[in-house]
C-alpha positions as CSV (number, residue, x, y, z in Angstrom):
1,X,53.6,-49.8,23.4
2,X,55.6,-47.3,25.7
3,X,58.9,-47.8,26.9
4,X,59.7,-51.1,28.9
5,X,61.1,-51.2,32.4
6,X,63.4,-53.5,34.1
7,X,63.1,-54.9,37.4
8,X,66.0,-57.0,39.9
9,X,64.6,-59.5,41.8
10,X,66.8,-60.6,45.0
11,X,65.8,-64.4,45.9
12,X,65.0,-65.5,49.4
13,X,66.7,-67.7,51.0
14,X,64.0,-69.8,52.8
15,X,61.9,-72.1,50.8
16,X,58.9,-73.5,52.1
17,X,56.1,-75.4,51.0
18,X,53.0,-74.1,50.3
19,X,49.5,-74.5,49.7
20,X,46.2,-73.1,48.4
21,X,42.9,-73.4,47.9
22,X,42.9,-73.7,44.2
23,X,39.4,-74.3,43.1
24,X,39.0,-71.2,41.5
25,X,42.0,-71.3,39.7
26,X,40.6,-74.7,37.9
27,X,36.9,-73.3,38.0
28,X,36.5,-70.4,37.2
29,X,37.3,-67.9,34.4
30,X,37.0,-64.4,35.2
31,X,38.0,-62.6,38.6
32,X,39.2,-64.8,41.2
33,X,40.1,-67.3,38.7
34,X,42.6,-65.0,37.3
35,X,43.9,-64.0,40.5
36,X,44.7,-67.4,42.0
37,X,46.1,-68.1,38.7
38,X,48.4,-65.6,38.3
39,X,49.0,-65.0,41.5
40,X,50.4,-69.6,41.7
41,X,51.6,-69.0,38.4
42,X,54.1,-66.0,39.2
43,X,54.8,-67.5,42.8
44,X,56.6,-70.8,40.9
45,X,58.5,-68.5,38.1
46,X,60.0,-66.0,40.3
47,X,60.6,-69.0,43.4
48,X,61.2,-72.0,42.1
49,X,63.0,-73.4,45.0
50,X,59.4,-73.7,47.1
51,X,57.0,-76.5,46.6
52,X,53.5,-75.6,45.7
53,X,50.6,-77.7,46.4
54,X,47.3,-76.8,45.1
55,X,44.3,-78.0,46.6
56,X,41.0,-78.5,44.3
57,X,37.4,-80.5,44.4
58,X,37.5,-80.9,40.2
59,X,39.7,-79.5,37.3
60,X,37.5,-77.8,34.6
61,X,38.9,-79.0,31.0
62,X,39.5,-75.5,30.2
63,X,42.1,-75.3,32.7
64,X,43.4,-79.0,33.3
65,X,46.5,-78.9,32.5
66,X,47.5,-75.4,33.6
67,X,50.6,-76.2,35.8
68,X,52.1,-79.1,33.7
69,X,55.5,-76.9,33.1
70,X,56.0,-76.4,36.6
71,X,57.7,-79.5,38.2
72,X,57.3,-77.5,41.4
73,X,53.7,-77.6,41.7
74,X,51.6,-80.7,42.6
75,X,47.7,-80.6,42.5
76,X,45.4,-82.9,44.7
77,X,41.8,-83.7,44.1
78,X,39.6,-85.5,46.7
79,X,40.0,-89.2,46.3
80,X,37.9,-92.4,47.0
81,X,34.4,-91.1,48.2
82,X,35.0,-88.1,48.8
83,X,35.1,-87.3,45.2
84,X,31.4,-87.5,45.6
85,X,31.6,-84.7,48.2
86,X,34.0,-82.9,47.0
87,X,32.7,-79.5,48.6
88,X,32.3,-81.0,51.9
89,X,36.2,-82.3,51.3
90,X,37.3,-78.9,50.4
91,X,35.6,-77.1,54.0
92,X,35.7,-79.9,56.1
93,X,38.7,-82.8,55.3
94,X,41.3,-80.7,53.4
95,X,43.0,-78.9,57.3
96,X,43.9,-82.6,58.1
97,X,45.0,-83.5,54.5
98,X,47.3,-80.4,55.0
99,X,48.2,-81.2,58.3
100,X,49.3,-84.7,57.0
101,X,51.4,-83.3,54.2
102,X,53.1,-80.6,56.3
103,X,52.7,-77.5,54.6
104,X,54.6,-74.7,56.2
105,X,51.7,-72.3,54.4
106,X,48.0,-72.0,53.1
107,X,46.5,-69.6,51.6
108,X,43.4,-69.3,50.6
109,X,43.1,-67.0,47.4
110,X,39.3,-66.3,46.9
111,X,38.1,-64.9,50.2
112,X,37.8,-68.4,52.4
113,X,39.6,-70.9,54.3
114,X,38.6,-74.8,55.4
115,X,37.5,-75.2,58.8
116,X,40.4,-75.5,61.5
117,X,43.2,-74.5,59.2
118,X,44.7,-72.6,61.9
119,X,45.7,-74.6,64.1
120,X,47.3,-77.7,61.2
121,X,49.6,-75.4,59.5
122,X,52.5,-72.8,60.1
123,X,50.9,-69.9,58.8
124,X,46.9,-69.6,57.2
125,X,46.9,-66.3,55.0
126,X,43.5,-65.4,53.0
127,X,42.9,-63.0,50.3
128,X,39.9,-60.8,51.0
129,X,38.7,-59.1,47.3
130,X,36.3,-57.1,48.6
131,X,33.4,-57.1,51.3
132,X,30.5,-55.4,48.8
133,X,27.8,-57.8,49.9
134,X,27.8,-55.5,52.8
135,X,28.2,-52.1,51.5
136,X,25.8,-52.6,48.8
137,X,23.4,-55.5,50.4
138,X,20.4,-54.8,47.7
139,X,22.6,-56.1,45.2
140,X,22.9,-59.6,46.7
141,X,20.3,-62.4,46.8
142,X,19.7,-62.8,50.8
143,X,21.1,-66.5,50.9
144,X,24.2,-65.5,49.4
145,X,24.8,-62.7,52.2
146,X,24.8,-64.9,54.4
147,X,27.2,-67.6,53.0
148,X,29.7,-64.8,52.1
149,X,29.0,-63.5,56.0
150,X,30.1,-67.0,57.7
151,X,32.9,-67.9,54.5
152,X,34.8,-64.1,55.5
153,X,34.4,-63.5,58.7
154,X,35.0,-67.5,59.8
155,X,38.3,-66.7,56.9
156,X,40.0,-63.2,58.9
157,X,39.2,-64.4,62.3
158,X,41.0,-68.1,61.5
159,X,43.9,-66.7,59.2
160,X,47.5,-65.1,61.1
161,X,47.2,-62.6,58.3
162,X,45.4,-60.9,55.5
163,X,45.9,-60.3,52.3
164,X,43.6,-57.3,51.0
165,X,43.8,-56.2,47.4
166,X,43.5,-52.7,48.2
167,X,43.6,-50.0,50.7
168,X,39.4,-49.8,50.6
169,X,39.3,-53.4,50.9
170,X,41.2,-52.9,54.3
171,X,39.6,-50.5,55.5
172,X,36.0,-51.9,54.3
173,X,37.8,-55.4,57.1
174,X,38.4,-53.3,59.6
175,X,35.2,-51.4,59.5
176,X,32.9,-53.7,59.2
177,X,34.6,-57.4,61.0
178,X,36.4,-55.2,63.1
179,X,39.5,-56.7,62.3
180,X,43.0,-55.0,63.6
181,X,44.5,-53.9,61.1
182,X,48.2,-54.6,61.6
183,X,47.0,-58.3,60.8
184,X,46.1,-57.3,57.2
185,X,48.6,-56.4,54.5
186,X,47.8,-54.4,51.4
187,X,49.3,-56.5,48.3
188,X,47.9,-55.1,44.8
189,X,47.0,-57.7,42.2
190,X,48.4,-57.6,38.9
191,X,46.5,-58.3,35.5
192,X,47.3,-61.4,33.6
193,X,50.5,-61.1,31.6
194,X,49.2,-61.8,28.4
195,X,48.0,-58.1,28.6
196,X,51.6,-57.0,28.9
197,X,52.2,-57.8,25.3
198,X,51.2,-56.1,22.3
199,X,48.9,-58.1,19.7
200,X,50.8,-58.3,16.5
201,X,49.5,-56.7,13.7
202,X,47.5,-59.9,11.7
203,X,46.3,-60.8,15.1
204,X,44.8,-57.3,15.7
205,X,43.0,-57.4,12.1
206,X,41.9,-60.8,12.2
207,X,39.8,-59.8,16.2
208,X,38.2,-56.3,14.2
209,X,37.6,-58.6,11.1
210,X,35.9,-61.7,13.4
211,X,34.0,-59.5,15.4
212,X,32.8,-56.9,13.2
213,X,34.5,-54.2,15.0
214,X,34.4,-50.4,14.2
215,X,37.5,-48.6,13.7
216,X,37.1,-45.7,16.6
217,X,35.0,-47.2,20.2
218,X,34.7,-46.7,23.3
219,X,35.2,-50.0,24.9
220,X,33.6,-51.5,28.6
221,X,34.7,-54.8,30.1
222,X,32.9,-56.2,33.0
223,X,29.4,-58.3,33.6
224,X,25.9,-56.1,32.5
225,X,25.1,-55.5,36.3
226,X,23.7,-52.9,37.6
227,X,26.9,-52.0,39.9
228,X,28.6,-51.9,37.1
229,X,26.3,-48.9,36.0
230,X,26.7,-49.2,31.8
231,X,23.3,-47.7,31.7
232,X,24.5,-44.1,32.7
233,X,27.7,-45.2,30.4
234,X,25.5,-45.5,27.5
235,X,23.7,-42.1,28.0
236,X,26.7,-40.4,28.8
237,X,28.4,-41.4,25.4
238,X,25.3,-40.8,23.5
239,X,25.2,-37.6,25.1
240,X,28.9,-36.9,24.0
241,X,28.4,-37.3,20.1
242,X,31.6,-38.4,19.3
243,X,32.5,-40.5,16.4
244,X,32.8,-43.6,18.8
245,X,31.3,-46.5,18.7
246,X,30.1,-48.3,22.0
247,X,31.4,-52.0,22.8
248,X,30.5,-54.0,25.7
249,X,32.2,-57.0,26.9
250,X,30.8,-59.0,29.5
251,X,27.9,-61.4,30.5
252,X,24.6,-60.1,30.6
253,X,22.3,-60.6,33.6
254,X,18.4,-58.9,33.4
255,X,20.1,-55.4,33.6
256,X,20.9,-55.7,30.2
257,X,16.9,-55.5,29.0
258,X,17.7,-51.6,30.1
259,X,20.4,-50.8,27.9
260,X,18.3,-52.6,25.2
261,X,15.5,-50.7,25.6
262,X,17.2,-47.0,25.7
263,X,19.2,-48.1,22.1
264,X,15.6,-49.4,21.2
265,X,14.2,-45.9,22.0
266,X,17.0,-43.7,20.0
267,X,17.7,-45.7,17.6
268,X,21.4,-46.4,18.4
269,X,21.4,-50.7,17.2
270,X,24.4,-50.2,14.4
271,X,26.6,-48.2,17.2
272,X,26.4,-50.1,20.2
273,X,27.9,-53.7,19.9
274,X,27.4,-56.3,23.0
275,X,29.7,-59.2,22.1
276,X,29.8,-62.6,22.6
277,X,31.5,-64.9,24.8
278,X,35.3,-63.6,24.3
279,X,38.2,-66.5,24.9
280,X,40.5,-64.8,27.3
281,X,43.5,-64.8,24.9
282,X,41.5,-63.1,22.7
283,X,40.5,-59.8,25.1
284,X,43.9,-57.9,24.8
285,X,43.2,-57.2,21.3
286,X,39.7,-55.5,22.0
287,X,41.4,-53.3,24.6
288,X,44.5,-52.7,22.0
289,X,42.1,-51.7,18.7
290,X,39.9,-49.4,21.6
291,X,40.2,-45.6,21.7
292,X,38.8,-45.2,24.8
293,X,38.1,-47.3,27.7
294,X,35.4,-46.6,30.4
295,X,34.9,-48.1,34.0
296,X,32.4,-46.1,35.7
297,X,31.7,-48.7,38.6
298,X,29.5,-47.5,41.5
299,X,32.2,-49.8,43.8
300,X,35.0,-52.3,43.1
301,X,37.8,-54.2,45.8
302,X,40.2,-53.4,42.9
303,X,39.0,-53.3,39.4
304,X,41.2,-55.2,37.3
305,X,39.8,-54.3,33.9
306,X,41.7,-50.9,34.4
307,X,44.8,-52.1,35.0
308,X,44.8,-54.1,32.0
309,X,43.5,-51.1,29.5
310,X,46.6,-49.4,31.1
311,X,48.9,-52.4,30.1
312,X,47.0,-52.1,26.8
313,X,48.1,-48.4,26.0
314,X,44.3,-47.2,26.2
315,X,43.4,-43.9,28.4
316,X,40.7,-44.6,30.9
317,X,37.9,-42.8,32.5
318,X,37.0,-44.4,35.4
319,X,35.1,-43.3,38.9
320,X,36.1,-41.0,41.9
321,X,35.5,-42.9,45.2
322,X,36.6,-46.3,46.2
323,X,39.5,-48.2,45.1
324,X,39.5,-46.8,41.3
325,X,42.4,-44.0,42.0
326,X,44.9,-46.7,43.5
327,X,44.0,-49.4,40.4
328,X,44.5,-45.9,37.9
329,X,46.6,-43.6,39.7
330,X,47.1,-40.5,38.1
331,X,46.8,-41.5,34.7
332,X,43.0,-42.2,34.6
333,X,40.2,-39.4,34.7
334,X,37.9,-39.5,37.2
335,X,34.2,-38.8,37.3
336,X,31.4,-39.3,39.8
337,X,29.4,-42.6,38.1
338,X,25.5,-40.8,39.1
339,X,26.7,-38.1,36.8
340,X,25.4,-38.8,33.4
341,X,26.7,-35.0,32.3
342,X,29.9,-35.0,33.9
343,X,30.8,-38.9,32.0
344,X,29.5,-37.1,28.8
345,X,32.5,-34.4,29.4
346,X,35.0,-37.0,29.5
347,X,34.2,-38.8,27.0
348,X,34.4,-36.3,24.7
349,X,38.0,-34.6,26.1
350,X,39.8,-37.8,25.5
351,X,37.9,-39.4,22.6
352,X,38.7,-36.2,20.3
353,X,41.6,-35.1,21.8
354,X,44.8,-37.4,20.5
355,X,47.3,-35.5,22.7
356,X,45.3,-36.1,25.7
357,X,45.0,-39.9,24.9
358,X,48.6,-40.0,24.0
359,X,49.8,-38.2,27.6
360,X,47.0,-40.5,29.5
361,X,48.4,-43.8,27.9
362,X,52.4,-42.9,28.5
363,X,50.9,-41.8,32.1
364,X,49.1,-45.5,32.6
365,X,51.4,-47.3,31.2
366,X,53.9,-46.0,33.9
367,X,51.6,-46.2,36.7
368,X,50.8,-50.4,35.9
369,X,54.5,-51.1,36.2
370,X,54.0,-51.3,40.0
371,X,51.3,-53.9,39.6
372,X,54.0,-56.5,38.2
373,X,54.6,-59.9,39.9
374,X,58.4,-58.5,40.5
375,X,57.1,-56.0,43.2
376,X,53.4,-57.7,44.3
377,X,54.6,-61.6,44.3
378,X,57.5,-60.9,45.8
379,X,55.9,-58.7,48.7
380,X,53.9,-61.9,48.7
381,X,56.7,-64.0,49.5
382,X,57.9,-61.8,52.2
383,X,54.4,-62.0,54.3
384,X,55.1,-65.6,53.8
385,X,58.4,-66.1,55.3
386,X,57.7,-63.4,57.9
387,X,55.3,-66.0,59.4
388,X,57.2,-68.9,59.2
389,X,59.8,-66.5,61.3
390,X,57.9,-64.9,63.6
């Protein structure tokens, strides 16, 4: 890996307790999962001192025992019979639950807040991700527009401040809630720190080994969708003739049958791999043994996935537009994703060019050192105590 960096970090004085919505963090395993969990974990490493409270309807197995190290942190469940309505606890019950504990904050991490937080605790924050059920509607199922439509507006008019992961996600509030923006603060979200360590060398063989992996690819992490756009990914590299392979990691929804059926058509089944379900400890290694890594999203609130092929030491070629430059700053390349000829290009620049990946990683690696908890959690923290001041 590049060369490490050291941060300082200056405790605050004022500890408070606080509280979250937490069900994704016991729930779920891929994007807002990750978030809230990072986002609680980091909070009780760097700030010890507060007490964290995590509010959840059920606790997947997976995840159970996640916080067990932290005597700081306390998880409640719904009890008696509301365990049997444990969604209706979460909306509806859990702003007098708070109010009876006496939390100084809530936040809710994943876009939503129960009914009447406001007004039961000293300061309701919410994270907003992104707001793409309204720029791209036709991707979403009518039903769930309108759920997300009551959950985040109901969320930014009821909280005293935002949290949005990126400068597009802020802009997308105020443009279409017409939210002020001096109520929302940008606060970028790091990946999970188990990409900020390098595999170690029998870890690395046994994942190429397991998986069958090729020694040279061009690797893509996020579901088969078509916002995701792999189809233009997949003519682009076969269009680039390098001596990559193609590996995609993600669940596969119907947009998948098209990918299928252009390999079908050109004959391309021994060079492009769709893998299985990949345990999350597990994924650092496929970005680590990659030459290349490729995100050419149509839209994103952040995109994640390139943050952690930077922490990984892979160069990426991402798109133009949206929120991809402040997620890859000046290390990535960027390319417009409806441009099958233009992706080609790139692909072929960095995957035969070593002294272009080389630059592009030390670049990236750089550039993800501002996503770590030491500057995001703590600018976290500060919104926190700001409220309880103010």
């Amino acid at each position: 890996m590049p060369e490490q960096y050291s941060y300082s970090l200056t405790s605050a004085p004022l500890t408070m307790k606080i509280g979250f919505d937490a069900k994704r963090a016991f729930t779920n395993t891929s994007g807002l999962g990750n978030y809230s969990r990072f986002t609680i974990s980091a909070l009780a490493e760097l700030f010890p001192d507060n007490e964290y409270v995590l509010y959840t309807p059920r606790r997947n197995e997976l995840f159970r025992d996640q916080y067990s190290g932290y005597s700081s942190v306390r998880v409640v469940e719904p009890q008696g019979a509301w365990k049997k309505l444990s969604s209706v606890w979460r909306v509806f019950k859990l702003a007098s639950t708070v109010k009876q504990q006496r939390l100084d904050i809530f936040h809710g991490l994943s876009n939503e807040l129960p009914a009447n937080i406001r007004n039961n605790v000293g300061g309701a924050v919410v994270t907003i991700h992104d707001v793409i059920y309204l720029r791209y509607p036709n991707l979403f199922k009518p039903a769930d527009r309108l759920i997300y439509d009551k959950k985040f507006r109901s969320a930014c008019k009821q909280a005293h401040r935002i949290v949005a992961i990126s400068e597009q996600t802020k802009n997308d509030i105020v443009e279409f809630f017409g939210t002020d923006p001096a109520k929302i603060e940008v606060i970028y979200q790091d990946c999970d720190p188990v990409f900020h360590e390098a595999c170690d060398t029998a870890m690395l063989a046994t994942i190429k080994q397991n998986y069958k992996l090729p020694d040279k690819y061009l690797l893509c992490v996020g579901t088969v969708e078509p916002r995701k756009n792999q189809l233009n990914l997949l003519k682009a590299w076969h269009a680039a003739g390098t001596d990559l392979d193609l590996v995609f990691i993600g669940k596969q929804t119907k947009y998948a049958d098209s990918l299928k059926a252009y390999i079908a058509q050109h004959k391309l089944e021994t060079r492009v791999h769709f893998m299985p379900y990949i345990p999350f400890r597990e994924l650092p290694a496929f970005y680590q043994l990659a030459t290349v890594f490729a995100y050419p999203s149509i839209f994103e609130g952040f995109g994640i996935p390139i943050v952690e092929a930077l922490n990984s030491g892979v160069p990426v070629i991402t798109s133009k537009g949206s929120c991809f430059s402040e997620a890859g700053g000046e290390a990535a390349i960027y390319i417009d994703p409806d441009n099958v000829q233009e992706l080609a290009s790139a692909i072929g620049r960095v995957g035969q060019s070593e002294a272009l990946r080389q630059q592009m990683i030390q670049q990236g690696y750089r550039h993800a050192l501002k996503f770590r908890p030491e500057h995001t959690i703590a600018q976290l923290h500060a919104l926190y105590q700001q409220l309880l001041k103010n």
